[in-house]
Structures are given as structure tokens and as C-alpha cells.
C-alpha positions in Angstrom: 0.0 0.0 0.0 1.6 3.3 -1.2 0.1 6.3 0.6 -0.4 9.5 -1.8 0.1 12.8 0.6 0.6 16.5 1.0 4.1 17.0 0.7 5.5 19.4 3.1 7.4 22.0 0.5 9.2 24.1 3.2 8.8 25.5 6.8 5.9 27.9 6.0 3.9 25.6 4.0 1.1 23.9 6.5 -1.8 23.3 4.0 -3.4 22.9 0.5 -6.0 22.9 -1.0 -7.4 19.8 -3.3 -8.3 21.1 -6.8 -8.8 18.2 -8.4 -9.0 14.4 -8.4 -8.0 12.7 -11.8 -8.6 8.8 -10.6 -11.6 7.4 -8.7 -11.9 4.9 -6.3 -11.0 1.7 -7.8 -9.3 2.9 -10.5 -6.0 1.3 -12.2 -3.3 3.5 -11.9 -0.1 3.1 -13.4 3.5 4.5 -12.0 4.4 8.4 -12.1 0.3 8.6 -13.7 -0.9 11.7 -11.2 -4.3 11.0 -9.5 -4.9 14.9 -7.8 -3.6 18.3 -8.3 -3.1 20.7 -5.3 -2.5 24.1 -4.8 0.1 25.8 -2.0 0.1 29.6 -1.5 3.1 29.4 -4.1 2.2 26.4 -6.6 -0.1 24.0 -8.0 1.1 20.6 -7.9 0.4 17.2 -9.5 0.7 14.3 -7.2 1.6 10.9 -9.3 1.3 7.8 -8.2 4.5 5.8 -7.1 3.1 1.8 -7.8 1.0 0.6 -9.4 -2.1 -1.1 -8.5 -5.4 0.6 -7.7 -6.8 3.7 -5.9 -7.9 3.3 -2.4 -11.2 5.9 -1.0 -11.0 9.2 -1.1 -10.0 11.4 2.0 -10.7 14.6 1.2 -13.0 16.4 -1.2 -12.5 18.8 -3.7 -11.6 22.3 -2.1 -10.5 20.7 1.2 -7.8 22.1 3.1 -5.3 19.5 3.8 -3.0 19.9 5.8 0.8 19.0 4.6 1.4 15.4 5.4 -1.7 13.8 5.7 -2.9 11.2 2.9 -5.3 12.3 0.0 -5.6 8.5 -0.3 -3.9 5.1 -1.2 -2.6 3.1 -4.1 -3.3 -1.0 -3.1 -1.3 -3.8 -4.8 -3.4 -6.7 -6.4 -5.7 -8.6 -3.9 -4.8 -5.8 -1.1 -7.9 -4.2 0.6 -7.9 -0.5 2.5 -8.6 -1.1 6.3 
């Protein structure tokens, strides 16, 4: 199970905001294929997938503040389920 998160981008950075989600729940996802875009005070980011396998649930909504480090959501290997 890869996790998919806010990445902290330096001192002053504590949260973003989720513009978009590209994949769904369940969907295939293939390595460096991004799933959600984000937006800092200073940038918009894509956030790719690592693994393969499939998307997890969703843990935050479009327009959510997230704050940096937590998980947007998970990528599960083959026969893996989310707890």
C-alpha cells in the first residue's frame, strides 16, 4: 500500500487545498500517472502515483484544506484491501 500525501514544500507551508482528483476509487493507476492536483500559497502541484495497483477511497474532497502530510488517499497492490 503506497500512501499519496501532502508533501510538506518548506517550513511555512502547513496546508493545500485539493483542486482536483483525476482517478476514482478503484481505478487502475499506473507509475508516475498523477491521481490529484493541489494548490500551496506558491504552486499548483500534481501528485503521481509511485506503484501501481489501484486507488484506495477518497479522503478529502475537492476544495478541502489538507493539511501537509496527511494522505489524500492510497494506491493497493493486487488482492490488497484498505482497512
Amino acid at each position: 500500500m503506497e500512501e499519496i500525501f501532502v508533501p510538506a514544500l518548506g517550513m511555512a507551508m502547513d496546508n493545500a487545498v485539493l483542486l482536483e482528483w483525476l482517478k476514482r476509487p478503484g481505478d487502475s493507476v499506473s507509475v508516475g500517472e498523477v491521481v490529484a492536483v493541489i494548490e500551496t500559497d506558491k504552486t499548483t502541484l500534481d501528485l503521481p502515483a509511485e506503484t501501481a495497483g489501484v486507488l484506495g477511497r477518497h479522503r478529502y474532497a475537492i476544495n478541502d484544506e489538507v493539511p501537509a502530510g496527511n494522505t489524500l488517499c492510497v494506491v493497493l497492490a493486487p488482492g490488497e484491501v484498505e482497512a
